[in-house]
C-alpha positions as CSV (number, residue, x, y, z in Angstrom):
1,X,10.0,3.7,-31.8
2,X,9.0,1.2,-34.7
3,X,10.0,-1.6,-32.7
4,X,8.1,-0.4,-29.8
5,X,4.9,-0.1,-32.3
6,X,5.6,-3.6,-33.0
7,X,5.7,-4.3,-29.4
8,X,2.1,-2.8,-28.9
9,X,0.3,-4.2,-32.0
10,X,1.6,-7.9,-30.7
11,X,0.0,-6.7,-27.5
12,X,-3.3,-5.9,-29.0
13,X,-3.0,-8.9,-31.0
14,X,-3.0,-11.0,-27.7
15,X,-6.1,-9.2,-26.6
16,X,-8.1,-10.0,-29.8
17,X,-6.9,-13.1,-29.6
18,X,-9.0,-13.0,-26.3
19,X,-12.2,-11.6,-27.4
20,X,-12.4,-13.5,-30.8
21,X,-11.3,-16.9,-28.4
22,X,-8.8,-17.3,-30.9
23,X,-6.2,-19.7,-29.5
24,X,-4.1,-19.7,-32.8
25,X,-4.4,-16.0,-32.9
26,X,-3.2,-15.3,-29.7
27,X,-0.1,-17.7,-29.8
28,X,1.0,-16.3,-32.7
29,X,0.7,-12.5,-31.3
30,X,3.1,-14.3,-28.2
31,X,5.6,-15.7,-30.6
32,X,5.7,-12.2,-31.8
33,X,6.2,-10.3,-28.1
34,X,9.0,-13.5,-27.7
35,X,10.8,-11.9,-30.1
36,X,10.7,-8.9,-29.8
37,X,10.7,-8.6,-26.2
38,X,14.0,-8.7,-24.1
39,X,13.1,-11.5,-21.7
40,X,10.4,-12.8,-24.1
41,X,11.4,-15.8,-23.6
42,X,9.8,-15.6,-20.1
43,X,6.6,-15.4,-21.8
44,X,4.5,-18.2,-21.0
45,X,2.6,-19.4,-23.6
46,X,1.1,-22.8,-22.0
47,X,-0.4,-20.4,-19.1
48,X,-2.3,-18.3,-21.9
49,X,-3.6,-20.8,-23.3
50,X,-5.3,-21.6,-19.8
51,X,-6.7,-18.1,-19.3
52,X,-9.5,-18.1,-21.7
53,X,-11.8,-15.4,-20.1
54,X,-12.2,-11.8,-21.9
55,X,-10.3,-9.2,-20.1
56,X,-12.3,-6.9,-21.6
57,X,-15.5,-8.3,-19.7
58,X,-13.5,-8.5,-16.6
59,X,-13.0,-4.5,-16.4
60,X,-16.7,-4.2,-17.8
61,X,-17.6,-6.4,-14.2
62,X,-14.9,-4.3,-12.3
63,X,-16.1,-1.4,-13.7
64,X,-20.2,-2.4,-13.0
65,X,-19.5,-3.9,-9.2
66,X,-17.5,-0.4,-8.2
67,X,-20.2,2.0,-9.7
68,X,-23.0,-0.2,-8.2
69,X,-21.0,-0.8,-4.7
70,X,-21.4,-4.4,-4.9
71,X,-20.6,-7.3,-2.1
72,X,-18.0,-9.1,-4.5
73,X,-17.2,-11.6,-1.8
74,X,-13.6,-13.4,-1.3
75,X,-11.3,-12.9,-4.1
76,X,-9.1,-15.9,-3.9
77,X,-5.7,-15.4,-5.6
78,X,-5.2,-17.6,-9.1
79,X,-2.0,-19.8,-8.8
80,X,-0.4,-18.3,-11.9
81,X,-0.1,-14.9,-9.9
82,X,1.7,-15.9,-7.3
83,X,5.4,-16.5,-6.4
84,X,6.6,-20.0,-6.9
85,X,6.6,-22.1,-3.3
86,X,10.3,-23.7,-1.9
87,X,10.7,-26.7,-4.4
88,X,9.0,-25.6,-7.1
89,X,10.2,-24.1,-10.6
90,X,10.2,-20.6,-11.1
91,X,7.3,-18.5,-12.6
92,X,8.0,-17.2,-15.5
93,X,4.9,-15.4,-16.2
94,X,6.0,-12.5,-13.4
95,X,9.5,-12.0,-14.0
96,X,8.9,-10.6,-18.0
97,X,10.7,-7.2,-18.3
98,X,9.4,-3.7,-19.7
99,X,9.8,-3.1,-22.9
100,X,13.2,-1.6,-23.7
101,X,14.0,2.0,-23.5
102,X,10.0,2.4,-22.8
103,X,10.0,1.7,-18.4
104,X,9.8,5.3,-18.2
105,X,7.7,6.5,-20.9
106,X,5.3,3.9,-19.9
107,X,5.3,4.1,-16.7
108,X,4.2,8.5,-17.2
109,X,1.4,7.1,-19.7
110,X,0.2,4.6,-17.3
111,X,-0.1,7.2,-15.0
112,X,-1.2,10.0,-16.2
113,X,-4.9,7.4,-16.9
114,X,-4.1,7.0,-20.9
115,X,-4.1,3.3,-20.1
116,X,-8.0,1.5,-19.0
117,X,-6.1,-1.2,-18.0
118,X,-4.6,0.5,-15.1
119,X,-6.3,3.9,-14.9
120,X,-10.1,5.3,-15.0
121,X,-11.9,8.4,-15.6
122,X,-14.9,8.8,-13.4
123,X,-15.4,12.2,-13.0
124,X,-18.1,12.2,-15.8
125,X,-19.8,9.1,-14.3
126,X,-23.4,9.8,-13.4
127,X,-23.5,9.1,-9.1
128,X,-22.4,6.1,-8.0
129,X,-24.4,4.4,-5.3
130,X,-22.7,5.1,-2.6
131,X,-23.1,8.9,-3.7
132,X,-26.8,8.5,-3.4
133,X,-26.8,6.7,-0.2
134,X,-24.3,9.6,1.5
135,X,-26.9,12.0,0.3
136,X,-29.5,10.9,2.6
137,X,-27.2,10.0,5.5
138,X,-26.4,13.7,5.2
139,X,-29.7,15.4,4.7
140,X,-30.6,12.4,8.0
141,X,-27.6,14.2,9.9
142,X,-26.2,10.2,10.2
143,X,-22.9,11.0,9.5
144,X,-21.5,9.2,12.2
145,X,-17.6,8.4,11.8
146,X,-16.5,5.2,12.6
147,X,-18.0,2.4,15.4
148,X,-14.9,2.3,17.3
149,X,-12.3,6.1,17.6
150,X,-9.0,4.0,17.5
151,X,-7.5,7.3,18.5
152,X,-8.6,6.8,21.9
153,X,-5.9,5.8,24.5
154,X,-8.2,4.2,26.6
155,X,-8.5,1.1,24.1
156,X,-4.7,0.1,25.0
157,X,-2.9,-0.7,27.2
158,X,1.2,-0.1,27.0
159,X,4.2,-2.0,28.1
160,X,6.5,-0.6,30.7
161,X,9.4,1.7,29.2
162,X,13.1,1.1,29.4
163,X,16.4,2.8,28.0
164,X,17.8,-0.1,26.0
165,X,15.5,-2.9,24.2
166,X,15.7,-6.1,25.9
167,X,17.1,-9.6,24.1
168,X,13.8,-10.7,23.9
169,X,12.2,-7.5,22.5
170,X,10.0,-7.3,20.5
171,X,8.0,-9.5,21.6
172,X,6.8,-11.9,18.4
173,X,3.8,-14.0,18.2
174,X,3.2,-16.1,15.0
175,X,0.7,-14.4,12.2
176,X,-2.1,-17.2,13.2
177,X,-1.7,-15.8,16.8
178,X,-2.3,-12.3,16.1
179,X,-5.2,-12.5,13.4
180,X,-6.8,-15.3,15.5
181,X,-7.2,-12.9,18.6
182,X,-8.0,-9.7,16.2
183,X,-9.2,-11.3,12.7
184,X,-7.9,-8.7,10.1
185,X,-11.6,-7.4,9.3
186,X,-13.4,-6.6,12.1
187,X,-12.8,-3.7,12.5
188,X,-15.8,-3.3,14.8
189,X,-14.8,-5.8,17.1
190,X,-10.9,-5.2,18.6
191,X,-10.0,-7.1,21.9
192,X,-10.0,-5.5,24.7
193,X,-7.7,-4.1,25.7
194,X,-5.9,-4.1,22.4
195,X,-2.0,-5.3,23.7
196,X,0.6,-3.1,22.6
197,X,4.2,-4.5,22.6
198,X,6.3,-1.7,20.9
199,X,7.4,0.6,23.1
200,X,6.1,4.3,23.4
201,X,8.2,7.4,24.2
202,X,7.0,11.3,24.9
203,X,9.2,12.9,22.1
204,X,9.1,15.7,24.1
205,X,10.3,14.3,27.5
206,X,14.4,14.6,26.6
207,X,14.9,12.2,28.6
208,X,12.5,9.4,27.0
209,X,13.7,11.0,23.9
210,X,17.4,9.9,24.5
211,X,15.7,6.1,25.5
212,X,14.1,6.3,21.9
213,X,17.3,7.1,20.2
214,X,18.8,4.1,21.5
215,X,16.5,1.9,20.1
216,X,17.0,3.4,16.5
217,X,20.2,3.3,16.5
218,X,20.0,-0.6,18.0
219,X,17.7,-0.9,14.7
220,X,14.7,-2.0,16.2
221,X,11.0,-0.9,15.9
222,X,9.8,1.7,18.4
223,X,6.9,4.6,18.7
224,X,7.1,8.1,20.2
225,X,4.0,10.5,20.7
226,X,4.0,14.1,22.1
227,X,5.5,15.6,19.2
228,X,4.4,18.9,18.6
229,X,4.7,19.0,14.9
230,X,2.6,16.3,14.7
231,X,-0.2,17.2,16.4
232,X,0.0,20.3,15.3
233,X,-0.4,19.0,11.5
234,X,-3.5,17.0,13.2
235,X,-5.3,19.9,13.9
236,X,-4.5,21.7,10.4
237,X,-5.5,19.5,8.6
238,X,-9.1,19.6,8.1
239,X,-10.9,17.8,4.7
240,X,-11.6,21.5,3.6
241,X,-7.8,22.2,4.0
242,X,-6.4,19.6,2.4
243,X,-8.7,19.9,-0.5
244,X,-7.7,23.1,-0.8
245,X,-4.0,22.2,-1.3
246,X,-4.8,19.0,-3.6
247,X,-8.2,20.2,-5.7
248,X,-7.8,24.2,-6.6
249,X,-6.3,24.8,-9.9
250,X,-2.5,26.2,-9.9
251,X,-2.2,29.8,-7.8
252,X,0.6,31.7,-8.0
253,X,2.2,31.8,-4.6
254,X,3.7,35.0,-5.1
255,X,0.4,36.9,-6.3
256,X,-2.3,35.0,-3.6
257,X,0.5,33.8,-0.6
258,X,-0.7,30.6,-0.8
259,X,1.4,27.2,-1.0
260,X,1.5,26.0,-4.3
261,X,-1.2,23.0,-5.6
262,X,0.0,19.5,-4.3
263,X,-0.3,16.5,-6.6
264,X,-2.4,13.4,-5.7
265,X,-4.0,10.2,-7.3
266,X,-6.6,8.3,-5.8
267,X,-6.4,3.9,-6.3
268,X,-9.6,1.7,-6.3
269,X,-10.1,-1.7,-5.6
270,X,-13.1,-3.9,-5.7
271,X,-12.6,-4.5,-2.1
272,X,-10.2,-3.8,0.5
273,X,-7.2,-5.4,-0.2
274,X,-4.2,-3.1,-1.9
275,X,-1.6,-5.6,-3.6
276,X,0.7,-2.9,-5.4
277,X,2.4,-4.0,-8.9
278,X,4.5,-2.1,-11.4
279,X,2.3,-1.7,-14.0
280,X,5.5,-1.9,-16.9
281,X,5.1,-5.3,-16.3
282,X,1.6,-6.4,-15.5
283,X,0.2,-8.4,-18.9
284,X,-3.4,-7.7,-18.7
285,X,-3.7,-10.1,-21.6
286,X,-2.3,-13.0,-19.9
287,X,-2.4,-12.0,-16.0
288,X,-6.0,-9.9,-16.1
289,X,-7.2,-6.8,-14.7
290,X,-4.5,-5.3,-12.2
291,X,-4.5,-5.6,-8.3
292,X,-6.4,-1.7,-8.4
293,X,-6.4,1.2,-10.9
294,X,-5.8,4.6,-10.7
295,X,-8.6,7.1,-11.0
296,X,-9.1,10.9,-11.1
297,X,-11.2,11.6,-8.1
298,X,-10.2,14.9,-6.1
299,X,-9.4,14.4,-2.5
300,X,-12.8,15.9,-1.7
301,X,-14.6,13.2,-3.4
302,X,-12.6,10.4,-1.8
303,X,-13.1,12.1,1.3
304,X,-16.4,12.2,1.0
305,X,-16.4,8.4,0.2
306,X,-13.6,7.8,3.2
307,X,-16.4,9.6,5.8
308,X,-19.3,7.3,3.8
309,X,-17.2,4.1,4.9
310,X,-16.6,5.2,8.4
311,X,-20.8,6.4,9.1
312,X,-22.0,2.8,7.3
313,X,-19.1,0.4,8.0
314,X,-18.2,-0.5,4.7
315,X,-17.7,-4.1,4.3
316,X,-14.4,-5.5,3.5
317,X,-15.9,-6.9,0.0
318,X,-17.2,-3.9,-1.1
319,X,-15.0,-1.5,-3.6
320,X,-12.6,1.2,-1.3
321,X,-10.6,3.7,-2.5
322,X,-7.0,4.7,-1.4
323,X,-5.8,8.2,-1.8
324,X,-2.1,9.0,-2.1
325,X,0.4,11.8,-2.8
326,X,4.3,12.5,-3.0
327,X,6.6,15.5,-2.4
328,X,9.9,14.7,-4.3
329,X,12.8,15.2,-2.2
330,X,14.4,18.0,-4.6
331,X,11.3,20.3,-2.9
332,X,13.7,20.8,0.5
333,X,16.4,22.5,-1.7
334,X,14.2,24.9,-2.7
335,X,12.5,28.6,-1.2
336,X,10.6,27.6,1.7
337,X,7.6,29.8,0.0
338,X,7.4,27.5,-2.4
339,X,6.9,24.5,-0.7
340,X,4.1,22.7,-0.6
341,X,1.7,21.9,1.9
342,X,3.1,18.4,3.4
343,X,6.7,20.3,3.1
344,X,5.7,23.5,5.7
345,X,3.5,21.3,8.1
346,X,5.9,18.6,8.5
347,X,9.6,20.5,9.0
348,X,11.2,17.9,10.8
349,X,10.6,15.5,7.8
350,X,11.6,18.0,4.6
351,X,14.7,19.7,6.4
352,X,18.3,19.3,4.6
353,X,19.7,19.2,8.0
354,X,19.5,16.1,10.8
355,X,16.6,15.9,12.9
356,X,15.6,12.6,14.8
357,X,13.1,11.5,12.2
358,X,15.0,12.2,9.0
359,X,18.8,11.5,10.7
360,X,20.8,10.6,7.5
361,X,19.2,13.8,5.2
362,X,21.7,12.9,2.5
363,X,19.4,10.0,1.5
364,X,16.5,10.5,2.2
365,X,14.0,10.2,-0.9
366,X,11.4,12.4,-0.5
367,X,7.8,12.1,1.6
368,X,5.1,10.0,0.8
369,X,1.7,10.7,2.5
370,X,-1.4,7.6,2.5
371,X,-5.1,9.3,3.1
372,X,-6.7,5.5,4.2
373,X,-10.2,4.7,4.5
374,X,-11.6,2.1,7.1
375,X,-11.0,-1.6,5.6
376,X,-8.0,-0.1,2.8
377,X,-5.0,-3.1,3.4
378,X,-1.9,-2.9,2.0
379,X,0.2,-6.0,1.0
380,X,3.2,-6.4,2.8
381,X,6.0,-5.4,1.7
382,X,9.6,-4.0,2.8
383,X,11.2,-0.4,1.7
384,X,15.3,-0.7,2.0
385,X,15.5,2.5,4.1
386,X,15.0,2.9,7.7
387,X,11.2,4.2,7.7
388,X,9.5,6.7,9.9
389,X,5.9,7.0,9.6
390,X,3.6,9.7,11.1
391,X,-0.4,9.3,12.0
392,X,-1.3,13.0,11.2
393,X,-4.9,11.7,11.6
394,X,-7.0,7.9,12.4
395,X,-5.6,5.5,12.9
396,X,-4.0,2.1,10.9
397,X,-3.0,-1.7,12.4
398,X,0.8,-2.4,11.5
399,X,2.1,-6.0,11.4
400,X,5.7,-6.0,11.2
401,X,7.9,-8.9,10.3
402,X,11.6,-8.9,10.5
403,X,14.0,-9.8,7.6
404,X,14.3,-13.8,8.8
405,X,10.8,-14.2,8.4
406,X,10.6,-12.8,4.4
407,X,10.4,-17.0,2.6
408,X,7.0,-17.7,4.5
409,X,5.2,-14.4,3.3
410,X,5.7,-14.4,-0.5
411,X,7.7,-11.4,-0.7
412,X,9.1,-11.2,-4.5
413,X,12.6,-10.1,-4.5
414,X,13.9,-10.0,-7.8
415,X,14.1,-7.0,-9.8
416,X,12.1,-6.7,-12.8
417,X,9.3,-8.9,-11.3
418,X,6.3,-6.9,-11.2
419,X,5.8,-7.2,-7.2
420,X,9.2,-6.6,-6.7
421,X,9.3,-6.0,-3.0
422,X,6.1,-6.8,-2.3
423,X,3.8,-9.9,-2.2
424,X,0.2,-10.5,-3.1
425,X,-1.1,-12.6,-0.2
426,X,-4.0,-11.6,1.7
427,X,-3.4,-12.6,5.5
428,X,-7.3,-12.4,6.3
429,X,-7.3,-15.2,4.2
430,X,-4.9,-17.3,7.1
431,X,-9.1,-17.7,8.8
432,X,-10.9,-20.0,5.6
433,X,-8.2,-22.2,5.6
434,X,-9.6,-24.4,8.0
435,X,-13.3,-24.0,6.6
436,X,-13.1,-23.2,3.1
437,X,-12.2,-25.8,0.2
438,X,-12.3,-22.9,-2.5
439,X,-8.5,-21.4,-1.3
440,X,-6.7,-22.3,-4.6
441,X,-3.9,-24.4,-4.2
442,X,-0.9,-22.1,-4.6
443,X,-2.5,-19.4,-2.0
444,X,-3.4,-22.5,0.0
445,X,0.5,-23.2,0.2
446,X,1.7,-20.0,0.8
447,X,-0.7,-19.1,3.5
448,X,0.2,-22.4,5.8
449,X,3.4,-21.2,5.7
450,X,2.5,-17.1,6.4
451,X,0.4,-18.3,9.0
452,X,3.8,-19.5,10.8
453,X,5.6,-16.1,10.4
454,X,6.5,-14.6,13.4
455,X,5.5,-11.1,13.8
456,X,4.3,-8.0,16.1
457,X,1.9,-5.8,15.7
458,X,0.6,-1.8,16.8
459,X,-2.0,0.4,16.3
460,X,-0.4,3.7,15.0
461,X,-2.4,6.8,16.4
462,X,-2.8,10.4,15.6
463,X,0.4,12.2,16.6
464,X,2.2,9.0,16.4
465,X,5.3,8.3,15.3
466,X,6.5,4.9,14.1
467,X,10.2,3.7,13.2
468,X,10.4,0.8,11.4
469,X,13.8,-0.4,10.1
470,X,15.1,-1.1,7.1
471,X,14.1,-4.2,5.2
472,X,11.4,-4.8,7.8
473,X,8.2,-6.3,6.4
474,X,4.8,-4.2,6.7
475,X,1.3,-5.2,6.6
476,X,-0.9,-2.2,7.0
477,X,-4.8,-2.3,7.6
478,X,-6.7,0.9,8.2
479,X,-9.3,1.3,11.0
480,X,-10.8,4.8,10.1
481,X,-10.3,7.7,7.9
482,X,-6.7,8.1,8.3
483,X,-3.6,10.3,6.9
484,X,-0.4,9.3,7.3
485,X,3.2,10.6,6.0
486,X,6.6,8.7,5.9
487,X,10.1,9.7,5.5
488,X,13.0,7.3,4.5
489,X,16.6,8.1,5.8
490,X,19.3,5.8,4.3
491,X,19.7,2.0,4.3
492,X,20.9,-0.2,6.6
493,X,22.1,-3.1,5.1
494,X,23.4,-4.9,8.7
495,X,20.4,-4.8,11.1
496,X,20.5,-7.1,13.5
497,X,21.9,-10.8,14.4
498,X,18.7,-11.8,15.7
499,X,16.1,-10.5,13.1
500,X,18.2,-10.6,10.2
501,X,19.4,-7.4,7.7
502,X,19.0,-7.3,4.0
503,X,21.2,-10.8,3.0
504,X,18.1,-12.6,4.8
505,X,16.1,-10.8,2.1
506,X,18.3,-11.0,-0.8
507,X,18.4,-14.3,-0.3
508,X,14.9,-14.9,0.5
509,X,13.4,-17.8,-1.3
């Protein structure tokens, strides 16, 4: 513990360092992390020395443009963030590793919104803007969800189905392609008809069901719809439920007869881009304020603020919040009375048996449910297992990428790199290169070559279903107030000769 003590005061010493503008100061506080830091060597002194703004006015600013619901405009992506380009050296600055014997210490501390750096207390807050603004479009009776209901079928139209995927499927089109005929934030303003190319089955049609199988098992991405499960959870779960599972305190089960209280954590950005990190190793002092933060708002208040986005479409630079919860995968092997919400609703996804979504239930790793609001995109990224995601409500624009196309999207692949599995790159972004001179170099670089990745894309409905394989990239934007749920069953380490498996991502450069 003394040495981690040690660890921290160097730390702190880096920030005053900051604030005083110290530059002798702060490179002697990052001598002291080299040393005592495995991997301190990694510590990049010269690019320090570069960042001379106060991280502490930074979060003041974050802090100010959220509570006010401030236009922040494009946040461009500084070069010292992002993964080094084909050719040139490696950055050292994102591959430093948490401090020994602390990852996991840390990483409960972070969480649990000790930290500012990474998490924020609100709940105390006077209103924020927004607050005041839903008010009055409430008392006015203006609460009118979103411009365009991207859970209506009439918006699509749907390729033919078949019982075995084609050589040529699925159809890809290059990133440029698809961005250029939908740009990534206009949400208000989809083609029409919006083109689906993956495939959709009725799950409950045996027949189409058995089709669907084949194309999980030939490891390619597919949707099915009709499943009663699904829809069923669609219609259960109102905002009053599921603040009812996630906001009441603790219940006994056994004394009321209901579920016991779910946990969930809501993440803020200053706009609508979600680039997720491991905060052991994000250096606030040297790298700034984090991608987002964690605060504590109950999943009635980011409701409310989810509905407030939807009635006013937000605009992409203004702050969103992401909402998101876990059910560990222990919670099957337990009483079914004690289960919790996400567990009863969604059977075929917490059994300890096969079913077609969770088909290898030896591995699978528990469920992860997303509450989106319109705007809220996630980086891409890949997960090893073989995915299955499920629209319980909304709706949310996948772009997938297979495993071939992982060196022209910035994907980090190393272990102990902060983005490990993920990248930082903004694809809206593909649009201003051609009319903006302010794209910083680095981003400029990565984003001519993202712009070439070849891709295909869906809108993923209520009482939809989506398999994506394993190591298959995902970039996720969300059209409306939206809950979705995943389960992860195994990995495939093979997939296919044509897209690539995980040696095309291990070896991605």
């Amino acid at each position: 513990m003394r040495r981690a003590h040690q660890i921290m005061d160097a730390r702190r010493g880096v920030k005053t360092g900051n604030k005083l503008d110290n530059e002798s100061f702060k490179i002697n506080a990052l001598s002291k992390l080299q040393k005592l830091m495995p991997g301190g060597d990694n510590l990049d002194i010269d690019n320090s020395k570069q960042d001379k703004h106060d991280v502490d006015q930074l979060f003041q600013k974050l802090d100010s443009d959220i509570r006010e619901n401030r236009h922040g405009g494009i946040r461009w992506i500084e070069d010292k963030l992002l993964k080094e380009l084909p050719g040139q050296s490696v950055n050292k600055l994102l591959y430093g590793r948490p401090i020994a014997g602390m990852k996991h210490q840390r990483r409960n501390h972070l969480m649990k919104g000790e930290n500012t750096d990474f998490s924020v207390k609100r709940n105390n807050e006077p209103p924020m803007l927004w607050e005041n603004e839903w008010r009055q479009l409430s008392e006015n009776e203006q609460d009118r969800g979103p411009k365009v209901d991207y859970t209506k079928q009439e918006l699509f139209e749907y390729p033919d189905r078949m019982d075995y995927p084609p050589d040529e499927y699925p159809f890809l089109q290059t990133m440029n392609e698809l961005l250029t005929r939908w740009p990534q934030d206009e949400l208000d303003k989809p083609p029409s008809p919006i083109l689906e190319k993956l495939i959709h089955f009725n799950f409950s049609d045996p027949k189409e069901k058995a089709m669907a199988r084949n194309f999980r098992d030939a490891r390619l991405p597919f949707k099915v719809y009709d499943v009663p499960e699904i829809a069923a959870a669609g219609e259960k779960w109102t905002d009053e439920y599921v603040a009812l599972n996630f906001d009441r305190a603790g219940i006994s089960l056994f004394q009321s007869g209901i579920p016991p209280r779910s946990n969930g954590n809501c993440q803020e950005s200053h706009d609508n881009f979600f680039a997720f990190f491991s905060p052991t190793n994000w250096q606030t002092s040297i790298m700034g304020p984090p991608p987002y933060r964690n605060n504590d708002w109950t999943y009635k208040k980011w409701s409310l603020h989810a509905r407030y986005a939807d009635s006013t479409s937000l605009s992409f630079d203004q702050p969103h919040f992401y909402y998101q919860s876990g059910v560990p995968r222990s919670e099957r092997y337990e009483p079914k009375d004690s289960w919790t919400f996400v567990s009863r609703d969604l059977p075929s996804f917490s059994a300890n048996t096969e079913t077609f979504f969770q088909f290898q239930p030896e591995e699978q790793k528990g469920i992860q449910c997303r509450f989106g609001e319109r705007g809220v995109t996630a980086a891409t990224h890949y997960d090893a297992g073989q995915n299955m995601v499920a629209m319980i409500t909304g709706a949310k624009r996948y772009i997938l990428s297979p495993p071939k196309e992982c060196s022209k999207l910035g994907i980090v692949t190393a272990r102990g790199n902060t983005l490990f599995r993920h990248s930082l790159l903004n694809f809206g972004h593909i649009s201003h290169l051609d009319r903006s001179e302010d794209i910083p170099g680095q981003e400029r670089g990565w984003l001519e070559r993202s712009k070439t990745a070849l891709a295909v894309e869906t809108v993923l409905k209520a009482g939809e279903v989506l398999f994506i394989p394993s190591h298959w990239f995902h970039y996720i934007i969300s059209l409306q107030k939206s809950a979705q749920c995943n389960v992860r069953s195994g990995v495939d380490e093979i997939g296919t000769r044509k897209y690539g498996g995980s040696q095309h991502v291990y070896d991605c450069k």
